[in-house]
C-alpha positions in Angstrom: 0.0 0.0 0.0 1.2 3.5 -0.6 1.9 5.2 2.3 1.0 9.0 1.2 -2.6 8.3 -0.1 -4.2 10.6 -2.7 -7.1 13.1 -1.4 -10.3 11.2 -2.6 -12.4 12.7 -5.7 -14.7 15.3 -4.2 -17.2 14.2 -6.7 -17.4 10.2 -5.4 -17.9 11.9 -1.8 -20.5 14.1 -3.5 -22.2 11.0 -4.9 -22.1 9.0 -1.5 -23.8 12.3 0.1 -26.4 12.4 -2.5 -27.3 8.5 -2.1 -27.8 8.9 1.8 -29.8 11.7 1.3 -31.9 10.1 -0.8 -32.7 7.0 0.6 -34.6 7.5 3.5 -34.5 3.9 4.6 -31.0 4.7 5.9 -31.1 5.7 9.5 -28.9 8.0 11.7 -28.5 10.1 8.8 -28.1 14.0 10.0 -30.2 14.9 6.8 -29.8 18.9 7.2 -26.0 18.9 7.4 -25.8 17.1 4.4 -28.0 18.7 2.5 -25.7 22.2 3.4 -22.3 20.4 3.0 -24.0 19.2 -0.7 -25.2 22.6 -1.1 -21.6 24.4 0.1 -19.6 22.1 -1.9 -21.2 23.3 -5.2 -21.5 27.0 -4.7 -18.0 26.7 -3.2 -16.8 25.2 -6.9 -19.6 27.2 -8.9 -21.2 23.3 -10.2 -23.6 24.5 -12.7 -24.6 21.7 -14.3 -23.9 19.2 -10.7 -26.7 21.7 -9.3 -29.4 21.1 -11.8 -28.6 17.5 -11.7 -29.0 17.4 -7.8 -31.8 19.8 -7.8 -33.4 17.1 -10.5 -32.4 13.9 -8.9 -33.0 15.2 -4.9 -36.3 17.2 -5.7 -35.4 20.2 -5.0 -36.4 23.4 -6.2 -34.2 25.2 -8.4 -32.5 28.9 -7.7 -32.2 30.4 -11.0 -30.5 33.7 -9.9 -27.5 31.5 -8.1 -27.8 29.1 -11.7 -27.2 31.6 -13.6 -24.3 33.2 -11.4 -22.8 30.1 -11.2 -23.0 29.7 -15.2 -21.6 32.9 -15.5 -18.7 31.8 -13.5 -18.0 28.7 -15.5 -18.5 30.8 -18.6 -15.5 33.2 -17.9 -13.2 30.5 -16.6 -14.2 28.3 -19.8 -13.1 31.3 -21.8 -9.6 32.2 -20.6 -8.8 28.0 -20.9 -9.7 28.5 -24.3 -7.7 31.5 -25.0 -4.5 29.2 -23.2 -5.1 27.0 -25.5 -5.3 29.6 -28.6 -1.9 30.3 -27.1 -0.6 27.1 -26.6 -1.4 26.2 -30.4 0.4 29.7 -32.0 3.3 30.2 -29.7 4.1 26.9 -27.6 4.8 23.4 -28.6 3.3 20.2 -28.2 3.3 19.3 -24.5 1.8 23.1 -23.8 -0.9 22.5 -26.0 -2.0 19.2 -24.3 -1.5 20.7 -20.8 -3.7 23.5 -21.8 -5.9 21.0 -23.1 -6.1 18.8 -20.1 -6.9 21.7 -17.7 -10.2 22.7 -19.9 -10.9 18.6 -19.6 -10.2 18.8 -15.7 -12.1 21.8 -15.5 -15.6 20.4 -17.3 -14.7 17.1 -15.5 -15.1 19.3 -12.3 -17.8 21.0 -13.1 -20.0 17.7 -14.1 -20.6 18.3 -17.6 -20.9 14.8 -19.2 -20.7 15.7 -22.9 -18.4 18.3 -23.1 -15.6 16.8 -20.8 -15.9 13.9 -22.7 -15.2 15.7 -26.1 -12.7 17.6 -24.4 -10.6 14.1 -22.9 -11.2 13.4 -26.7 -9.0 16.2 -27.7 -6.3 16.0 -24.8 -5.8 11.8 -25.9 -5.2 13.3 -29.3 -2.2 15.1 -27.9 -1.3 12.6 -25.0 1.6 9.9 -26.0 2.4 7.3 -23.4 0.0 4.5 -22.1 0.0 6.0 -18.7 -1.0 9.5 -19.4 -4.0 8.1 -21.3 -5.0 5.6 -18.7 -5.1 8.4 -16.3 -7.5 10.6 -18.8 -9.6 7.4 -18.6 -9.5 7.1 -15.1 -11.0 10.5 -14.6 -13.3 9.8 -16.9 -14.7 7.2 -15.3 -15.3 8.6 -11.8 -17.3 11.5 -13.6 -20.0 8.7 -14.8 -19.8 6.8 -11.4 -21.3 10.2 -10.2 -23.4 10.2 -12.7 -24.7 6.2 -12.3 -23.5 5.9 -16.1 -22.4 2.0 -15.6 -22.6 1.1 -19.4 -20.3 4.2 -19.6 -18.0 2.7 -17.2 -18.2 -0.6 -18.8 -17.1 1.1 -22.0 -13.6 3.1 -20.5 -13.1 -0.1 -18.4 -12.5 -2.0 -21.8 -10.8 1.5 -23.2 -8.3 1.3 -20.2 -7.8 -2.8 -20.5 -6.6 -2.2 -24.0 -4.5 0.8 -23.0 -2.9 -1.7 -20.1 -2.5 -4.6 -22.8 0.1 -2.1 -24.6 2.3 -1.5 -21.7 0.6 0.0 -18.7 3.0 0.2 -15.8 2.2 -1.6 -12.4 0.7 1.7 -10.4 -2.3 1.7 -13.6 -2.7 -1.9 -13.6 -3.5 -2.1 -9.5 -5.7 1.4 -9.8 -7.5 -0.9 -13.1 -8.1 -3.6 -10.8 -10.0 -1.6 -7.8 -11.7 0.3 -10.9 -12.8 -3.1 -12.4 -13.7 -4.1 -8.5 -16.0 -1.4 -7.7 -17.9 -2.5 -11.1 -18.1 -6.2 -10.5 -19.7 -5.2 -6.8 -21.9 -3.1 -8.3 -23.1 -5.5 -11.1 -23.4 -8.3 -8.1 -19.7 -10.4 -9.2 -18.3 -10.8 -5.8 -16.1 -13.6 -6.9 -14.0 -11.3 -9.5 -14.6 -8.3 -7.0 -13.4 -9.9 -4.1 -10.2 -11.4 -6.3 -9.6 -8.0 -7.6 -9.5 -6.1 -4.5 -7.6 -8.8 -2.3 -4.7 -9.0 -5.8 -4.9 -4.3 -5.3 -4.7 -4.3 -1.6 -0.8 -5.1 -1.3 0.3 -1.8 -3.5 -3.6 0.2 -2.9 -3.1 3.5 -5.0 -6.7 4.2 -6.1 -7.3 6.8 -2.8 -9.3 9.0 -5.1 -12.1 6.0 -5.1 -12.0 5.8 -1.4 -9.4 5.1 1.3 -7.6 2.3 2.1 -10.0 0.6 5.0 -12.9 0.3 2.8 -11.2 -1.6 0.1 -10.9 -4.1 2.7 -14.3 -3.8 4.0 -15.6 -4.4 0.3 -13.0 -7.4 0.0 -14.0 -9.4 3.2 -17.4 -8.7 2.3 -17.1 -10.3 -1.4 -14.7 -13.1 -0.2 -17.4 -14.1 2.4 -20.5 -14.9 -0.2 -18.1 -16.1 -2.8 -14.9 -18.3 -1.7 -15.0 -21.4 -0.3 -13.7 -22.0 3.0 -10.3 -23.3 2.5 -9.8 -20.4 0.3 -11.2 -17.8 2.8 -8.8 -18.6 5.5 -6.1 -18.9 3.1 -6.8 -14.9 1.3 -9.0 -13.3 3.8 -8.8 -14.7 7.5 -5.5 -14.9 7.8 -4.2 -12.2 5.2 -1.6 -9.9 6.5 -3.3 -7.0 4.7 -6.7 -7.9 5.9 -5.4 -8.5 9.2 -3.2 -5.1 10.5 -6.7 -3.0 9.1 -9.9 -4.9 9.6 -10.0 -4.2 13.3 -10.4 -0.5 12.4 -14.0 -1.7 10.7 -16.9 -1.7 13.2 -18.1 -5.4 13.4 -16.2 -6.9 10.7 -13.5 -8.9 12.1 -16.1 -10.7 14.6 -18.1 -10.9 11.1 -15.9 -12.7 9.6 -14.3 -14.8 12.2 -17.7 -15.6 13.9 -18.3 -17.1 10.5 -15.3 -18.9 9.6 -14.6 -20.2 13.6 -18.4 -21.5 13.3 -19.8 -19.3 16.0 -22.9 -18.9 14.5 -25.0 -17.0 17.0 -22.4 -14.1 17.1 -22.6 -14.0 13.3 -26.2 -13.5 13.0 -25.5 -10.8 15.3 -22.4 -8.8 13.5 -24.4 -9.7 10.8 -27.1 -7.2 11.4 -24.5 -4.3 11.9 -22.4 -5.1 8.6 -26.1 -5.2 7.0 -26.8 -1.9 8.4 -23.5 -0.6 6.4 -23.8 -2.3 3.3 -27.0 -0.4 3.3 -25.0 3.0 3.4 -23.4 2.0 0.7 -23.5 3.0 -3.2 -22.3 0.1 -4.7 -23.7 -3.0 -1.9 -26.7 -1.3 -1.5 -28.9 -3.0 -4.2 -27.8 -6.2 -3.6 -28.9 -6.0 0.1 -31.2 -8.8 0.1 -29.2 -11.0 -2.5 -26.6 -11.1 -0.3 -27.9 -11.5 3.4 -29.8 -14.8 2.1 -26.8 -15.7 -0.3 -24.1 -15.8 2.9 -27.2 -17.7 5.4 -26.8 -20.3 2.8 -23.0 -20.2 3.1 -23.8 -20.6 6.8 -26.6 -23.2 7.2 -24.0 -25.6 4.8 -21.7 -24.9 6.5 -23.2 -26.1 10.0 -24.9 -29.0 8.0 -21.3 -30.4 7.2 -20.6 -31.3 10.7 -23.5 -33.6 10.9 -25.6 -36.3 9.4 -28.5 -35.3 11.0 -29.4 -32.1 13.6 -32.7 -31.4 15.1 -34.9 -28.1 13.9 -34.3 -26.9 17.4 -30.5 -27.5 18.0 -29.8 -26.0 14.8 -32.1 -22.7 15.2 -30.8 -22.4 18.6 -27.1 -22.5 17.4 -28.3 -19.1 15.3 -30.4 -17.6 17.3 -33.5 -17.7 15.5 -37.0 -19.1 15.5 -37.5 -23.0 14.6 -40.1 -21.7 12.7 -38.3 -19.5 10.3 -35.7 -21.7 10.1 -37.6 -24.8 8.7 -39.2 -22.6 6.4 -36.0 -21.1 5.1 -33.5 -24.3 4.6 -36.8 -25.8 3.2 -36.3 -23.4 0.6 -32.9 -23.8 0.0 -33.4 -27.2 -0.4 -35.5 -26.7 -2.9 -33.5 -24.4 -4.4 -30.7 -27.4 -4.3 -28.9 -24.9 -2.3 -28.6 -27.8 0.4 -27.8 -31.3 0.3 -30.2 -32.1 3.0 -34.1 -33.2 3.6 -36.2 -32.3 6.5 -38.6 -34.8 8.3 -41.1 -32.8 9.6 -43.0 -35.4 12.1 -39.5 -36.3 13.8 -38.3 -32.5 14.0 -34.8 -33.3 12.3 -32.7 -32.0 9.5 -30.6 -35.0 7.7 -28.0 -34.4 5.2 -28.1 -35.8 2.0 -24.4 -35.8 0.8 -23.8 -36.6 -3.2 -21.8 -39.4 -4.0 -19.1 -37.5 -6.5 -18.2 -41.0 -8.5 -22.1 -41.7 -8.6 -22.9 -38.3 -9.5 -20.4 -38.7 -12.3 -21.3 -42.2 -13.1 -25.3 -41.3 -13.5 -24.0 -38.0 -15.7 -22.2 -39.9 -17.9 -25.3 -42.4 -18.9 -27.0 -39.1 -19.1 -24.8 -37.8 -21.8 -24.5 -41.1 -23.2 -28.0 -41.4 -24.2 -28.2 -38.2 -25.4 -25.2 -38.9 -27.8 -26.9 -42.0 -29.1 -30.2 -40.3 -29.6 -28.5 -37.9 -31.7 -26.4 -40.2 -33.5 -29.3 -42.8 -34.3 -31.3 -39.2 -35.5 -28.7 -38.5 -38.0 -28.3 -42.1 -39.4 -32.2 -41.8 -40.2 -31.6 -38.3 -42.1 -28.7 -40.3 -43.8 -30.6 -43.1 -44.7 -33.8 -41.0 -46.5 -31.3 -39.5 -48.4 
């Protein structure tokens, strides 16, 4: 990891403002401060076209006279870039004229206008040698549609940037790719390639303008825990170096994760309800809220099941702290969902696993494929014979 970490984009920290103001299901949120630190942060920086998106997206009434002011603002600043880069172009060589060029990108980028940044990272590529430099234009590019919610956008620039890497990007652009590529795989619900992409970023962690270095691991442990296998979960995660000299800084967390993994199930449900509660306040977890809590009590209930060729309703929803009655009704319907090797018998009150037999299971799929090949084979001797 780094050890002098870049300030974070003010325009993610806008975005995470903007989402806990507007959900109201998130509790403990001060709601008048933020709305005044959103509010100060855009007059401060005269965001025109960040205001009428806010004003749009949060319901809020529009002031035209301090619009207009701020667009007068933007107006003259947009002018004198241009007239640097008139300069640039008739009296300075090539490395003025994409400097001058950048700044008018940095500046729109700042400002949050979508379309005209993006024609003007257009025009600053045009001038940029070097993989790095562009990578970097590509970078910014994508945190102004995170802000924006644009994920086919990011999609888009994340292919751009693994193309740009391909040709020779150097190793501080391919770790900042990975955490990039991370935050979109945990927003589009991958949290097997998120949580390999942020444990592979956290050793040399340079990507502080996403967010600093204690919620990468947050989001890792988090992934890891729905998506790896035990085995591999005490290999990466539990017992990770990295994870290990930060995660005590993360409310909850560490007895999260160890209540888990060391089995101690009624101390997960528990942490579990806390983690939930931050995941919640989160951009990128949030949607997936539900998805995950019943995707990681699956990982649990197998998990307990293992140790046992049979458990009673009541031992096992004792062991999490929860109703018989829920849980019956729930690993019912993971069964079902042949989530869970297992079978309940109702009239003795018990929970028996049903372990597959890998060589049988192998055995039976092979007849199955079998049969299909000779249906197919004895089809195409018919077409062969009529013809």
């Amino acid at each position: 990891m780094s050890t002098v970490e870049e300030k974070q984009d003010f325009k993610i920290e806008l975005a995470q403002k903007i989402f806990l103001l507007k959900n109201e299901s998130i509790k403990g949120i001060d709601r008048s401060k933020l709305s005044k630190e959103i509010l100060d942060t855009i007059e401060e920086k005269d965001l025109a076209p960040i205001y009428e998106y806010v004003c749009q997206h949060l319901g809020w009434t529009k002031d035209e006279a301090k619009l207009t002011t701020m667009r007068q603002k933007n107006e003259v600043m947009l002018k004198e870039l241009e007239a640097k880069i008139s300069d640039a172009e008739n009296n300075m060589g090539e490395q003025e004229v994409r400097d001058a060029l950048l700044a008018k990108a940095e500046f729109l980028t700042q400002l949050g206008d979508k379309e005209s940044a993006t024609k003007a990272f257009e025009a600053t590529e045009s001038k940029t040698s070097g993989v790095g430099n562009k990578m970097d234009l590509v970078f910014s590019q994508i945190r102004l549609l995170m802000f924006y919610e644009d994920w086919r956008g990011v999609k888009k620039l994340l292919a751009k940037a693994k193309l740009l890497c391909d040709q020779g990007g150097d190793w501080e652009r391919k770790n900042k790719l990975k955490v990039y590529d991370a935050v979109f795989a945990t927003y589009t619900r991958d949290f097997k390639t998120s949580a390999n992409l942020f444990l592979e970023a956290l050793a040399t962690f340079t990507a502080s303008e996403l967010f600093p270095y204690q919620r990468v691991i947050f989001y890792a442990v988090i992934s890891a825990m729905v998506s790896y296998d035990r085995v591999a979960l005490k290999k990466c995660v539990v017992d990770a170096p990295e994870v290990l000299t930060a995660i005590g800084q993360l409310p909850q967390l560490e007895l999260f994760l160890n209540s888990l993994y060391n089995c101690k199930y009624k101390e997960f449900f528990r942490a579990f309800v806390e983690v939930v509660d931050q995941m919640r306040a989160d951009p990128y977890l949030s949607p997936h809220i539900k998805y995950y809590m019943r995707e990681l009590r699956a990982v649990a209930y197998a998990q307990f099941l293992e140790s046992y060729k049979s458990v009673t309703i009541d031992s096992m929803a004792s062991a999490f702290d929860i109703s018989p009655a829920f849980l019956d009704e729930e690993v019912a319907d993971f069964i079902v969902a042949g989530r869970l090797n297992a079978k309940i018998d109702k009239v003795a009150g018990i929970i028996e696993t049903n372990r597959p037999d890998n060589k049988n299971a192998l055995y039976q799929d092979t007849i199955k494929k079998g049969d299909a090949l000779l249906n197919r084979i004895q089809k195409l001797s018919k077409v062969i014979d009529m013809e």
